[in-house]
Wavefront OBJ file of the C-alpha trace (Angstrom):
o trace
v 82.087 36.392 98.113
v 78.915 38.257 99.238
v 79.943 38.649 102.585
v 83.085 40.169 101.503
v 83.905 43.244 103.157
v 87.712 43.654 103.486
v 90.403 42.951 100.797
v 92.773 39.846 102.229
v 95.090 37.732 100.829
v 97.247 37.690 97.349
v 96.761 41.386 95.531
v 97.026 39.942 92.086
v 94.390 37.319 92.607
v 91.966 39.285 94.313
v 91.945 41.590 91.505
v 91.111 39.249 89.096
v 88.493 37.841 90.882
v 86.892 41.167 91.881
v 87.406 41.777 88.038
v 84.828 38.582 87.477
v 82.979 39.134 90.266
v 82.027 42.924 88.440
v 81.549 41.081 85.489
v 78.668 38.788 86.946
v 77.312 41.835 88.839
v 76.638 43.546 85.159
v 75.333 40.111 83.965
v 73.105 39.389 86.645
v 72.443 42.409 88.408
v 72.860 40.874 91.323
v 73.155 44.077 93.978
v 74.936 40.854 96.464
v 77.828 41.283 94.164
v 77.466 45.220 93.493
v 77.534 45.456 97.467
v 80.430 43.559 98.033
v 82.196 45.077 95.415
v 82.179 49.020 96.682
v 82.730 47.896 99.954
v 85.859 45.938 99.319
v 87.040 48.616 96.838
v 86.566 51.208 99.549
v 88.440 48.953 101.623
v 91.025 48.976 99.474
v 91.762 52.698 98.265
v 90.784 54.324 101.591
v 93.206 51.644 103.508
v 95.355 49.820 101.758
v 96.567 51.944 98.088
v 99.709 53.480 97.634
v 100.026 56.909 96.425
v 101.201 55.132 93.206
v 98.225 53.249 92.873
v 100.194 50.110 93.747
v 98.510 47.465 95.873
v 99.838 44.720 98.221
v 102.694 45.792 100.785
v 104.306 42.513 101.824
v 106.027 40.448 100.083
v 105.489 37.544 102.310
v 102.467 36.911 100.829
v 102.751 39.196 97.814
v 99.608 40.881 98.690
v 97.772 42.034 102.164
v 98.348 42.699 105.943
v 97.001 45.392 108.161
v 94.959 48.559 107.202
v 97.521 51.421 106.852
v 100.881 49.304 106.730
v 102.680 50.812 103.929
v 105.754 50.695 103.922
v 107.677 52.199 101.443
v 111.072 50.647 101.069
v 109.743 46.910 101.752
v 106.762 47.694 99.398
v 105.572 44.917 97.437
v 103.327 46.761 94.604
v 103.679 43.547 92.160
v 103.281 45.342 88.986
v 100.745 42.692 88.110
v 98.809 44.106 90.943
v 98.098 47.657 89.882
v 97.141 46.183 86.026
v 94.550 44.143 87.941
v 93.936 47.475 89.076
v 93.346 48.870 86.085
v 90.920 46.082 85.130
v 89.073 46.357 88.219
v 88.315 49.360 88.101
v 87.445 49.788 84.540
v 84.801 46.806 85.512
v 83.553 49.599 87.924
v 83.023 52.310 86.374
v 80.889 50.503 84.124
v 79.071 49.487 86.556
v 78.196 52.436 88.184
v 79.364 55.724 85.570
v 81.000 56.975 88.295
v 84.169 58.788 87.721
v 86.210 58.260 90.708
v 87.017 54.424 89.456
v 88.552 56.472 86.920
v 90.758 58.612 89.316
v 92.054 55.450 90.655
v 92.522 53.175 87.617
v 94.708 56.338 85.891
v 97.123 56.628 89.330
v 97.796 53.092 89.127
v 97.965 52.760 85.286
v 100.489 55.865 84.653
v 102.377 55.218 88.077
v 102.221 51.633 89.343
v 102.232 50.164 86.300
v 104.050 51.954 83.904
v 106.665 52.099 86.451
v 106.678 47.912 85.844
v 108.783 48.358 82.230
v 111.776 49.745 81.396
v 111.643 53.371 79.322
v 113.557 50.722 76.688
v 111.509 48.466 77.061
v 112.639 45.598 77.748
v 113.765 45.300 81.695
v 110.626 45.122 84.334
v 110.029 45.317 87.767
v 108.191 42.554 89.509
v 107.814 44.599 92.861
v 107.332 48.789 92.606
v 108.949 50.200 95.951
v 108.728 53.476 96.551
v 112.279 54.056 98.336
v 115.340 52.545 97.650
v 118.973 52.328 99.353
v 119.975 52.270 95.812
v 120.179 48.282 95.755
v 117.269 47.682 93.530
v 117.184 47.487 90.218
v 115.461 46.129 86.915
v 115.669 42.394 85.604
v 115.105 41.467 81.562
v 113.187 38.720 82.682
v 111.907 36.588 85.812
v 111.272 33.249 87.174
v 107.676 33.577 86.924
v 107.412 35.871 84.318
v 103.642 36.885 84.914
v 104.445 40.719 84.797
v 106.592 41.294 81.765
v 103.780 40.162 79.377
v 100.809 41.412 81.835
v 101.969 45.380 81.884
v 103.076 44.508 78.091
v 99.590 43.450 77.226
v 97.820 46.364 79.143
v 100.210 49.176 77.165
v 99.057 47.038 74.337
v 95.345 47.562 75.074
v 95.526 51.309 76.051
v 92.771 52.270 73.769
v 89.972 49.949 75.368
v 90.314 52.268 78.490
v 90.290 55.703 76.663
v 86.475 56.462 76.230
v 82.846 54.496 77.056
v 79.569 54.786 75.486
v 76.053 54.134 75.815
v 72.566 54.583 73.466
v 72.628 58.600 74.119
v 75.844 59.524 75.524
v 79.862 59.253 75.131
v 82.395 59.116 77.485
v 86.002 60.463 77.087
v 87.570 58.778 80.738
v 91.481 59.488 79.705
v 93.425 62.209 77.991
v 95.358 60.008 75.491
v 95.706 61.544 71.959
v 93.752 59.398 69.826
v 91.164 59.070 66.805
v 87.636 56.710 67.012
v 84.679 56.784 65.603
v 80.921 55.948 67.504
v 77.638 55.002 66.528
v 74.974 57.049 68.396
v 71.615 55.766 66.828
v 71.820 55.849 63.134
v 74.409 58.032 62.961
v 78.248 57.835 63.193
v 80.100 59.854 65.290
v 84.195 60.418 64.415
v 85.983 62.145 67.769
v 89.728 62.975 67.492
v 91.432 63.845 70.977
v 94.494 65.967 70.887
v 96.554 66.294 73.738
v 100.093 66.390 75.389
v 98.481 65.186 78.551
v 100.261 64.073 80.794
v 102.733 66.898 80.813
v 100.174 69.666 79.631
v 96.905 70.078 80.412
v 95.018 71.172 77.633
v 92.761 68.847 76.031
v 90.963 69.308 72.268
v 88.027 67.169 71.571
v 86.962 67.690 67.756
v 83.509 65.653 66.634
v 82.723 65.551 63.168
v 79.377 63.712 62.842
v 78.028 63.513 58.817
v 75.253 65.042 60.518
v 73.707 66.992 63.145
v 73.019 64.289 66.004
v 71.952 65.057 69.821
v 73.726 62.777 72.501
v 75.047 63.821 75.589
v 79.506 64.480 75.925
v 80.707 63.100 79.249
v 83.722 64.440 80.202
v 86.014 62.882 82.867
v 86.758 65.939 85.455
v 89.902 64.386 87.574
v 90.021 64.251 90.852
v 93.097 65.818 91.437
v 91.864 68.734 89.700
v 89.558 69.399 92.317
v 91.791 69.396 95.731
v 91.063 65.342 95.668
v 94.393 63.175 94.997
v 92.174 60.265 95.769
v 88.687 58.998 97.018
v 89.021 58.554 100.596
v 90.705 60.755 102.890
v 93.891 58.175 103.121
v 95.457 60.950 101.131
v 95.400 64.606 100.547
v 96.873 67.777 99.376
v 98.629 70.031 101.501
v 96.516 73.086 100.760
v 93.518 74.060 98.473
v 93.627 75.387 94.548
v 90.987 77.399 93.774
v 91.841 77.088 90.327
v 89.197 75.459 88.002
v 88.947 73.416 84.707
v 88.102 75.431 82.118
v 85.590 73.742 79.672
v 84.838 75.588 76.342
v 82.610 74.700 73.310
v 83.765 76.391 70.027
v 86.136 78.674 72.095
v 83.656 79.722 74.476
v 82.658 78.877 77.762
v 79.652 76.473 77.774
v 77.349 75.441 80.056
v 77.359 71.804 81.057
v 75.723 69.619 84.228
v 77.992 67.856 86.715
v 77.233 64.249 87.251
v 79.417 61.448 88.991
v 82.188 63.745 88.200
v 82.030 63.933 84.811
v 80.848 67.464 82.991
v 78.135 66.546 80.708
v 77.497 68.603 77.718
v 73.958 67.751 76.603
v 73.288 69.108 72.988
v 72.940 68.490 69.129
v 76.516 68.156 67.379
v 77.446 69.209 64.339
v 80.700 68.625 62.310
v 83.608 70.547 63.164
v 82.446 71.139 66.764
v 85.320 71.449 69.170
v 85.789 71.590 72.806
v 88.554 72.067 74.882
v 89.550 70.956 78.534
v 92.066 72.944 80.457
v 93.221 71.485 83.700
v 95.399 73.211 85.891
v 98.912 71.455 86.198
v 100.711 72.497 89.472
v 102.746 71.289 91.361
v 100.810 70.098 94.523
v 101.956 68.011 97.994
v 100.300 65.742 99.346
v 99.865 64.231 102.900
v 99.056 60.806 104.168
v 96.757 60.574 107.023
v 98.496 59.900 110.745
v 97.583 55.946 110.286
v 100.181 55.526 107.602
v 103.129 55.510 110.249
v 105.537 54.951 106.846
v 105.002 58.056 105.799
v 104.135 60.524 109.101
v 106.106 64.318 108.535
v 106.640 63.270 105.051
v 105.488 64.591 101.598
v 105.381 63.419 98.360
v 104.960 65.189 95.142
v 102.107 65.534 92.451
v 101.718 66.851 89.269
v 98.375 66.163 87.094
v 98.444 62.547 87.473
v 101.572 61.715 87.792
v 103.502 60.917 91.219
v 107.235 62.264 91.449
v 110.789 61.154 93.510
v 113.655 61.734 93.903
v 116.212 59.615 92.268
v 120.376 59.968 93.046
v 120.809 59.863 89.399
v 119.804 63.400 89.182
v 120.728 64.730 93.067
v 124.579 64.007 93.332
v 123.817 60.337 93.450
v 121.889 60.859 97.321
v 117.938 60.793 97.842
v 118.309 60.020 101.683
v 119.315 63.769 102.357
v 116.660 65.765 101.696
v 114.189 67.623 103.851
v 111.268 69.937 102.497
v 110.596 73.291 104.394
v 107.830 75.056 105.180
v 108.331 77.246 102.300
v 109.411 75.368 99.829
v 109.114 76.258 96.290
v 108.753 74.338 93.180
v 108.861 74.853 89.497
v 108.794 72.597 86.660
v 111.314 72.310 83.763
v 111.930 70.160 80.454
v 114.099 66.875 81.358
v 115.183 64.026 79.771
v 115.581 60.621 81.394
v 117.535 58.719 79.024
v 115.876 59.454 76.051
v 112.382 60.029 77.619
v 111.380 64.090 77.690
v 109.737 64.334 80.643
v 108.859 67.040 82.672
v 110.965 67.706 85.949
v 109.938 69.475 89.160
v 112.410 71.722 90.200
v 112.243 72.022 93.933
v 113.993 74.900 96.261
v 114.247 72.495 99.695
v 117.368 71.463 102.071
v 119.758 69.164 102.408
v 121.483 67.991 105.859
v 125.322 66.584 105.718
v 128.035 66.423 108.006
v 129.848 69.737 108.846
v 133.346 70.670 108.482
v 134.555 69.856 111.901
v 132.592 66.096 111.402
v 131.412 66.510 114.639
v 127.692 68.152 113.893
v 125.648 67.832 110.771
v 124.403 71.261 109.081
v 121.442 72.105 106.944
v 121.720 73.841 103.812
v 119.620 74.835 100.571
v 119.308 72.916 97.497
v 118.119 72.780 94.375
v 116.721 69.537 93.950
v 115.238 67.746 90.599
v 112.013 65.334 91.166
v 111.328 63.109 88.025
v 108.055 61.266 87.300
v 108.151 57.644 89.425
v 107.747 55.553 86.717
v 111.169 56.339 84.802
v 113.274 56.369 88.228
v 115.945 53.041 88.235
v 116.212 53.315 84.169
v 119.614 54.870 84.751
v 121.571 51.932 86.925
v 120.781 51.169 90.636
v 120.107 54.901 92.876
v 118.978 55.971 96.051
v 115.322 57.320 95.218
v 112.554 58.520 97.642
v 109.074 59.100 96.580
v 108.049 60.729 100.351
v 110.197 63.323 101.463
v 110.589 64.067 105.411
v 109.394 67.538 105.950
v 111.403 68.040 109.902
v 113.955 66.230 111.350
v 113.242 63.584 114.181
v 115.462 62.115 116.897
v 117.479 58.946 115.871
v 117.877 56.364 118.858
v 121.349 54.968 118.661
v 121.820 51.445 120.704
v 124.615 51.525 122.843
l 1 2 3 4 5 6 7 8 9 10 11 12 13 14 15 16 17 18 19 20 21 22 23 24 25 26 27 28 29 30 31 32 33 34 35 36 37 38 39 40 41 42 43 44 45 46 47 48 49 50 51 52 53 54 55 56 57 58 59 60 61 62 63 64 65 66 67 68 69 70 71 72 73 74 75 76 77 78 79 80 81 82 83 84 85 86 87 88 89 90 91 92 93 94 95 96 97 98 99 100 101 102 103 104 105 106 107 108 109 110 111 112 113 114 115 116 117 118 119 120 121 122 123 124 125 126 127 128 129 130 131 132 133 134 135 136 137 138 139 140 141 142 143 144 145 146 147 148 149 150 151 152 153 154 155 156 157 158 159 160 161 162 163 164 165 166 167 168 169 170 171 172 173 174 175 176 177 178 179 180 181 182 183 184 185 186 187 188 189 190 191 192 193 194 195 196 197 198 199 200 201 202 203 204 205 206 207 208 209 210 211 212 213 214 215 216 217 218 219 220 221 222 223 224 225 226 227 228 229 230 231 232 233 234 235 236 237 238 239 240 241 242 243 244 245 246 247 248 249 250 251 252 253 254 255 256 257 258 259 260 261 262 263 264 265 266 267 268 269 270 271 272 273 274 275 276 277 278 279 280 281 282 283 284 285 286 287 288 289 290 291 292 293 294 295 296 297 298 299 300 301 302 303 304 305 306 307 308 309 310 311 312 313 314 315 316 317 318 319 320 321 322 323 324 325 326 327 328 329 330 331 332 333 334 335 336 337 338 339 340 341 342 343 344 345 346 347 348 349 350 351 352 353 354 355 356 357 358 359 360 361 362 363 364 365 366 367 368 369 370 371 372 373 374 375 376 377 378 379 380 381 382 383 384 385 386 387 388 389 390 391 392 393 394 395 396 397 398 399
């Protein structure tokens, strides 16, 4: 396990035993395991992640094959896969207070594995592709029926991932509305979180200690907020933001420290104090690098967290049409999927169909509606397409 250094075999198990093998790393402290543990993970999220944060492309073996092969229509992604995710890397950020095991554990927890139940409920996917013909769809239960109760368990558990904590210091990791109270010292600490995160991206932290206590506010600056989708380079946006995240105490701006990307307010609270987290929230595109043949002069979409498609449901019942110009433009709008509000993007791009004369196909504008991956196929079987070709390429025909 030492000697580790690439991830191999079945996704599911290997994340459970990387989970344990982080687990006897904090016990021990045994830097063998701590080694073997960032190498593999680099291994795996700078070679072999989805955008979605799903894991494990063939379904052969319902886990790994070469570095880059990712496929998108064939992609395994068992949704058991990205909770081990989720476990993982929660394991690792322990370890190490480093925020970027955050950045992945959120793609795979709001995209790869929410995508694994039904917006009801009660139908699951065992595999998360991210294209289909329009032939896939969602079962109410399986054979082996490890991922209807493993994604039901990890919704279950949401709060465990939320915020950390140490002797001097507090952590807020996600932007989930919540209440909880910590105990820094002698002291107790009550923190309330208000947000509409993911579709907004303000964020209202309110502490109310009894007392005035000193202990040091992490607080988790995404990735994606700074021109990184992901760690690694196996992804990345098609151009650079300059906008930043705005970070203010008591409605003004505050000074704070950057370490292992987290902004860390060091101070003595007092009840009432308040501070707020603005993140910007556009609409971004985002690249894979040449290695990934699956997805070479394609894009996909991005917004905060959250990775987009496009789903026939909404587009005329076709996905397989589309092409995104140079100069596309994109908005986002309020949109229901079943009875889910979501929000949309709203994208100006092209379509190509047949012309009038049959003979020639012609390319035309459309406006085209991307929903949030996880609520695609909750509407009946449809074409959907999470990576968009962005030019046209020659189609050999066998004679």
């Amino acid at each position: 396990m030492k000697q580790q250094k690439e991830i191999t075999g079945h996704a599911v198990r290997a994340m459970y035993q990387y989970t344990g093998a982080a687990d006897v790393a904090a016990a021990t402290n045994d830097q063998g395991y701590m080694n073997a543990m960032t190498t593999v993970w680099e291994d795996v999220v700078f070679r072999n992640m989805y955008l979605t944060g799903g894991i494990g492309s063939s379904g052969h073996n319902e886990g790994f094959t070469e570095d880059f092969d990712l496929p998108n229509e064939s992609a395994y992604c068992e949704t058991c896969a990205s909770v081990g995710m989720v476990f993982w890397n929660q394991r690792m950020n322990t370890l190490t207070g480093e925020s970027k095991y955050i950045d992945v554990l959120e793609r795979s927890l709001y995209n790869g594995a929410l995508d694994g139940i039904s917006l009801s409920g009660d139908r699951f996917f065992y595999g998360n592709p991210l294209s289909s013909a329009g032939n896939y769809g969602r079962s109410e239960w399986f054979g082996t029926a490890c991922c209807p109760s493993n994604i039901a368990r990890l919704v279950a558990s949401l709060g465990d991932y939320i915020y950390g904590r140490s002797e001097q210091g507090i952590w807020v990791n996600l932007f989930v509305a919540s209440n909880t109270t910590f105990t820094i010292g002698k002291n107790t600490v009550p923190l309330q979180l208000e947000t509409n995160y993911p579709w907004e991206g303000n964020v209202k932290i309110t502490v109310n200690p009894a007392k005035k206590v000193a202990y040091a506010l992490h607080v988790r600056i995404p990735g994606w907020s700074e021109n990184v989708p992901a760690p690694g380079k196996l992804y990345q946006f098609t151009d650079t933001r300059d906008e930043k995240v705005n970070i203010l105490l008591n409605g003004k701006p505050v000074t704070y420290r950057q370490e292992k990307g987290y902004a860390v307010i060091d101070r003595t609270w007092q009840k009432g104090d308040v501070v707020e987290v603005k993140l910007p929230m556009d609409v971004r595109q985002v690249t894979a690098r040449t290695d990934v043949k699956a997805d070479q002069d394609r894009v996909a979409l991005q917004r905060g967290p959250l990775v987009y498609c496009v789903e026939g449901a909404d587009n005329e019942g076709r996905a397989y049409n589309i092409l995104v110009p140079n100069k596309a433009t994109f908005t986002t709008k309020s949109h229901q999927v079943l009875d889910e509000p979501v929000i949309a993007i709203k994208a100006n791009l092209s379509i190509v169909e047949a012309a009038t004369d049959g003979l020639s196909v012609q390319i035309k504008p459309k406006l085209i509606t991307a929903i949030p991956y996880y609520t695609w196929a909750n509407r009946g079987k449809s074409p959907m397409q999470v990576w968009l070709p962005s030019r046209i390429k020659e189609v050999k025909i066998a004679e």
